[in-house]
N, C-alpha and C positions, 0 to 999 in steps of 0.2 A: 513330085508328090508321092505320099506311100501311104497305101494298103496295108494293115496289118490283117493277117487269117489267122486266127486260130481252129483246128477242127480234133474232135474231140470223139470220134468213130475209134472203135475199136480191130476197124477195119479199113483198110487201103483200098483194096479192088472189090469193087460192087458196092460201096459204103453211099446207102442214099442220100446221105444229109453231105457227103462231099459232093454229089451229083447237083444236087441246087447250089452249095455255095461255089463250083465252079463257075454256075453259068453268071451267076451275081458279079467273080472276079475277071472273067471275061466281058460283062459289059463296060467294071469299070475301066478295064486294059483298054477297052477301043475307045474309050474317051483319053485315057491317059496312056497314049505307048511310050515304050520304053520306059514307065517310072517303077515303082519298087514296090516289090512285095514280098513283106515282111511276112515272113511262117513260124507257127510252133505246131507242131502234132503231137499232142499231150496224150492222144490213144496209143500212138508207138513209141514214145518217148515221153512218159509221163514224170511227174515231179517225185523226188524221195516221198516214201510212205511219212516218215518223220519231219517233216521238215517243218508242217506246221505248228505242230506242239515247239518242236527246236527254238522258232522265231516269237511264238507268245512269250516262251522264258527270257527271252532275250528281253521284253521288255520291262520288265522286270529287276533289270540286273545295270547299271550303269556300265556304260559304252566302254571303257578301261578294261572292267571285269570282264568281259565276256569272253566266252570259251568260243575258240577255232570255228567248231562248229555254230552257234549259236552268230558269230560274224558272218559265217557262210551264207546262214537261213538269212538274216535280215537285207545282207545282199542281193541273194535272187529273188525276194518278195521287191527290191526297188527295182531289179531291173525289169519285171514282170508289169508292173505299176508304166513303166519308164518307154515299153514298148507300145501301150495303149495310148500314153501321151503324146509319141511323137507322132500315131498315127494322123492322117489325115480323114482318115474313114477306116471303118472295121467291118471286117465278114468273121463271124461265128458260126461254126456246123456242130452242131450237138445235139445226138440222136437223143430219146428215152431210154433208159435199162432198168429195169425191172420196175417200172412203174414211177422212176426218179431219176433225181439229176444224177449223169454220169458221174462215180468217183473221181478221173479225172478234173474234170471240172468245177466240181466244188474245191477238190484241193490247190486246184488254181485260184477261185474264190476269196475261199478262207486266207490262203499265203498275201494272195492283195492286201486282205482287210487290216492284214498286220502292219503295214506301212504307214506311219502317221499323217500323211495325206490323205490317208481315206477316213480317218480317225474323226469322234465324236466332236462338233464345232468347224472339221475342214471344209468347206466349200465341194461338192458334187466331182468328183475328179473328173469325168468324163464330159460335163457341163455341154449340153449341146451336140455336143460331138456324134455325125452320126453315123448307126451302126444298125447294119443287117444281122439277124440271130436267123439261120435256117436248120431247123428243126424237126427232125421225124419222127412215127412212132409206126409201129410195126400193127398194133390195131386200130379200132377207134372207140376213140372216149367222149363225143359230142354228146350233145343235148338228147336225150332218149335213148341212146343206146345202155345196154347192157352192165360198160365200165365206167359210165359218166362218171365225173371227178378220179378216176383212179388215176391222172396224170398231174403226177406231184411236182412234173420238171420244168414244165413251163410259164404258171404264175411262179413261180420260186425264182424263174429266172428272170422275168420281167421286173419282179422286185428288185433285184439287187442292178440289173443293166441299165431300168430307167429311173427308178424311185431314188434306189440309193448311189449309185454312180453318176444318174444324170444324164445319160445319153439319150438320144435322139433315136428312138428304137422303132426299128421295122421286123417285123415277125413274120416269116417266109416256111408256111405249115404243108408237113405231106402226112397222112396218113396211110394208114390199109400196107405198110411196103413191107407186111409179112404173105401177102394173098400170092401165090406163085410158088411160095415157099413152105408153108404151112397147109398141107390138102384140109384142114376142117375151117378153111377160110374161101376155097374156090368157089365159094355160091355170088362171091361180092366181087366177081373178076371185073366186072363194069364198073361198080363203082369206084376200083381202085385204082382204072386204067385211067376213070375221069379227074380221080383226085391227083391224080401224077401228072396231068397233064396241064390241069389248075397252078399247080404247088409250080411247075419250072415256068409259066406263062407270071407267075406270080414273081418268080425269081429273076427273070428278064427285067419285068417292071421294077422290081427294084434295087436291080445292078443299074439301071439307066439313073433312076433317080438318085444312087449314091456319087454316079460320077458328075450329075451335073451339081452336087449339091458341095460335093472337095474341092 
């Protein structure tokens, strides 16, 4: 069976939202050892800036015509598509930046949506399939605080992961993981130490139920 991960941090070492989706790939390794897991790290190895625009024109243009490039783009939008397909279950790690979804990530997105699979009339490409999204955000934006709604990354992404893709979505939330880093955040060390400890007991639960569920 395979695991596809994608993680979408801009950082390798300390990167919270790798921190949950490890333990998620670690539960499902102990149900599944030795199977496979597929990787993209779109924060250190992100897509051409261009490549989205490249592949809209491409549709544009019958398959004959199309320039090098424009072949290229429509390429890496199927095999991007083609990695989600084979999976048998997906882990997603994608922090908040600046109040929205990662650039990475949307250009991941966007490059999918160019694929006629995913196109108006296709059937949910991800239909069922299902997939852990673990998520962080450096403050908090809940119900009565301060930035309520200023977290534009997370309904954005539920949209497209379960509504318009189809999958089977489990959302795996930390919040407060700027408190330690930011000193005008140290008054909330409790509650941030609570919600970390929430967020990877949350992430356990739902590595167990991704691998009984592939």
């Amino acid at each position: 069976m395979t695991l596809f991960r994608l993680d979408a941090s801009i950082r390798v070492e300390g990167s919270a939202s790798r921190e949950i989706a490890d333990i998620v790939e670690s539960e499902w390794l102990a149900a599944h050892p030795g199977d496979t897991v597929e990787r993209r790290h779109l924060g250190v190895d992100p897509l051409p800036s261009d490549v989205w625009a490249t592949a809209v024109g491409a549709g544009f243009v019958a398959e004959a015509d199309r320039t090098p490039e424009q072949r290229a783009a429509v390429t890496l939008a199927a095999s991007l598509l083609d990695e989600l397909l084979a999976a048998d279950a997906i882990v997603l790690a994608v922090p908040l930046y600046n109040f929205g979804v990662s650039q990475h990530i949307k250009a991941w997105i966007d490059l999918i949506q160019t694929d006629p699979r995913t196109g108006a009339g296709a059937p949910p490409a991800l239909a069922g399939k299902k997939l852990v999204l673990c998520t962080v955000r450096g403050g908090a934006y809940g119900p009565g605080t301060p930035r309520e709604g200023w977290d534009h990354s997370t309904g954005y992404l539920r949209r497209i992961l379960a509504d318009v893709w189809g999958a089977d979505l489990t959302v795996v939330e930390r919040e407060f993981t700027l408190v330690g880093v930011n000193p005008a955040l140290d008054d909330f060390k409790d509650a941030a130490a609570a919600l970390h400890e929430m967020a990877l007991a949350a992430a356990q639960e739902a590595g167990k139920a991704l691998a009984v569920a592939a």
